[in-house]
N, C-alpha and C positions, 0 to 999 in steps of 0.2 A: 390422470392427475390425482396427487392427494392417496393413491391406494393404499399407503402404509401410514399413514400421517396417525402421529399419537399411537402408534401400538410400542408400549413402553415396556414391553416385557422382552424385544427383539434385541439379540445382541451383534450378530455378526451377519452376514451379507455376501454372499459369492454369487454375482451375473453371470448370466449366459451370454457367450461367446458372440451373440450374432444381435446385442443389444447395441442400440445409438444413442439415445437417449436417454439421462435420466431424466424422468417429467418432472413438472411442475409440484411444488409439494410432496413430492413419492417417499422421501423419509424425513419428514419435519416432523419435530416433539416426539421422535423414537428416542427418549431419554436414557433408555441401556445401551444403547449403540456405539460401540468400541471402534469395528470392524468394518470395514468396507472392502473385498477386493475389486476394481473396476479393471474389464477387459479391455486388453487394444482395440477393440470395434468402437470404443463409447468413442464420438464427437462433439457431443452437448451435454453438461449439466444444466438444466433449464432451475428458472427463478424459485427461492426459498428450497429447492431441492433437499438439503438436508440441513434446516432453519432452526435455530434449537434444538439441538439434536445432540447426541454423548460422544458424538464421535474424535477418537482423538490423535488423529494421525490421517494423514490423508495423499495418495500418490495420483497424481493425474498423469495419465495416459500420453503418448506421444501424439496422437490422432484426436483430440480433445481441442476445440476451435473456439468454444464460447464455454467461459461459467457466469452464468447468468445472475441477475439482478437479487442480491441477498441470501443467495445459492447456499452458504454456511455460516450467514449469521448469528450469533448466538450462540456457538456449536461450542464445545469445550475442545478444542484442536489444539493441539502443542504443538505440529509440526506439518506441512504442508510442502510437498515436492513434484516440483512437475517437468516431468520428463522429458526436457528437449520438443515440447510443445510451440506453435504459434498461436497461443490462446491467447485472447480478449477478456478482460477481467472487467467485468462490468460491477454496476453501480452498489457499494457496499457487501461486495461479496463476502466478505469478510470481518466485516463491521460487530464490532464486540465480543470479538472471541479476546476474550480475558488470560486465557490461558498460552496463547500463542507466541511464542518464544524464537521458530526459529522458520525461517521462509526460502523454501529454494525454486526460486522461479526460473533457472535452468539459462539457457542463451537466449531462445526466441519468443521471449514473452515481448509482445509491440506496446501494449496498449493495457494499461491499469486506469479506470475512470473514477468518477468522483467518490469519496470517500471511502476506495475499497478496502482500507485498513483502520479507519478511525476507531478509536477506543481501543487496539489491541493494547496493551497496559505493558506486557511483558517481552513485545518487539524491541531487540536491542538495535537490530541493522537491519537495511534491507541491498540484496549483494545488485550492481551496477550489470541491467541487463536493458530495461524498456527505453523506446524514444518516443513513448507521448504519456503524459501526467494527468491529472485531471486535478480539480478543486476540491481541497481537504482530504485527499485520498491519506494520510498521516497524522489528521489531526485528535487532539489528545490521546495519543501511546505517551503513555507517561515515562517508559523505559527507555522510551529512544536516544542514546547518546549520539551517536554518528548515522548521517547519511548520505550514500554513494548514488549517486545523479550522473546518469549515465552520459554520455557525451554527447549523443544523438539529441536532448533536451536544447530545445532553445529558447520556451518559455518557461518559465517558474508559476505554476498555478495559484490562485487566490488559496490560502489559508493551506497550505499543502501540509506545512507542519504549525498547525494554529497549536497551542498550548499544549507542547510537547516539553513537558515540565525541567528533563533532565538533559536537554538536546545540550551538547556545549559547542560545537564546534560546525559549519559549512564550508564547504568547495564549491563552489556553484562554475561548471563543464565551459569550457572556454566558448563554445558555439551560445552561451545564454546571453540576449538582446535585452531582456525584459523577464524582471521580477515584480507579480501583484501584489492584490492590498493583502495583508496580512498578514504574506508568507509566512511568516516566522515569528507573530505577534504571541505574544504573554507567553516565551519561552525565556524565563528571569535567569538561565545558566550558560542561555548561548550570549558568548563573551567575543566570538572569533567568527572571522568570515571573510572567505577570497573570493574577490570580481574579480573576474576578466577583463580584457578590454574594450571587448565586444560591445560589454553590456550596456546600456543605454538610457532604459528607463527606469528605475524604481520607485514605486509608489511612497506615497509620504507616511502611511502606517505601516509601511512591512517592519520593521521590528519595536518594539515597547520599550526597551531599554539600553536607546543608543549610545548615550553616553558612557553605558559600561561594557563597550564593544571598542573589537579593533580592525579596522577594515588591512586586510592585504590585497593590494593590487598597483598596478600601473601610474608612476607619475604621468602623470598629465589626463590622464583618463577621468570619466565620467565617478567613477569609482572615488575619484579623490575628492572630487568637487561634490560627490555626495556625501562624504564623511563631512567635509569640511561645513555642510548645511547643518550636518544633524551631530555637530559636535561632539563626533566618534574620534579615536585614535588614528 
């Protein structure tokens, strides 16, 4: 764990073929770090992995199962691709890369958990792949205008897009029962948003600025009878 942590003079990165693991801390605060190639053997990026780090481009592996808890935190990433993987995106993996623009999480991504994208600032989309969400995994990307919710969703998590400044628009996946508190609170541009029928319960704070919204969904549904509380269109 930690063997390269802070050597800020390293820039580029080629594994060996017969590595599984990136350990814990192995390249966090390597500040020049551009470069990473990671081999088909890797299956784990373990927690903080490359935490603050210069890294700014990153492909995960097809054989790659878990990236772990804060794994590129901090990191200067533009772009992140992961290759037809069933990887597990654990808790903030992702969490404050500022510079991250553009996310290709490939078909079998299952499971993104709480917060693993918060503060990306420069997230415009994220492409319709996971069927489990977590709490605040979106919360403040200030760039986020649209986002794609996969169909597999059938809850909408607490605060998933909490103050996502520039979101304007929601589809929320025909199979969603239940939207939490705050989904979509102190996002002052989201104006638009389709229930299904399905849907069921929505919390009394999921969004801040009802009145300047317009709900599309189902006469007679739950959908109408909640605009109808919260003096939405």
């Amino acid at each position: 764990n930690h063997c390269f942590k802070g050597c800020t003079g390293l820039q580029k990165i080629k594994l060996p073929k017969n590595g599984k693991v990136i350990s814990e801390g192995m390249f966090s605060d390597c500040s020049s770090l551009e470069s990473v190639e990671l081999p088909e053997g890797i299956e784990q990026i373990d927690t903080n992995a490359f935490y603050n780090s210069g890294l700014k481009s990153i492909v995960i592996p097809s054989g790659v199962t878990v990236i772990g808890i804060k794994a590129f935190q901090q990191s200067k990433l533009e772009s992140i691709t992961i290759k037809d993987a069933a990887v597990s995106i654990k808790n903030r993996a992702f969490d404050s890369c500022t510079s991250l623009n553009r996310a290709d999480l490939g078909k079998r991504v299952t499971d993104i958990d709480q917060e693993a994208f918060k503060n990306c600032d420069r997230l415009e989309s994220i492409p319709d792949s996971v069927t489990s969400i977590n709490t605040g995994i979106f919360e403040s990307c200030d760039s986020l205008k649209e986002i794609k919710i996969s169909t597999g969703i059938k809850e909408i998590p607490q605060k998933m897009c909490y103050e996502c400044s520039n979101l304007e628009s929601v589809v929320l996946p025909y199979a969603v029962t239940k939207v939490k508190a705050q989904a979509f609170a102190n996002c002052p541009k989201l104006t638009k948003i389709t229930i299904p029928k399905n849907t069921a319960t929505i919390a009394d704070d999921v969004f801040s600025y009802p009145t300047k919204m317009t709900v599309y969904g189902v006469k007679g549904s739950y959908a109408e009878t909640y605009a109808g509380q919260k003096s939405m269109k």
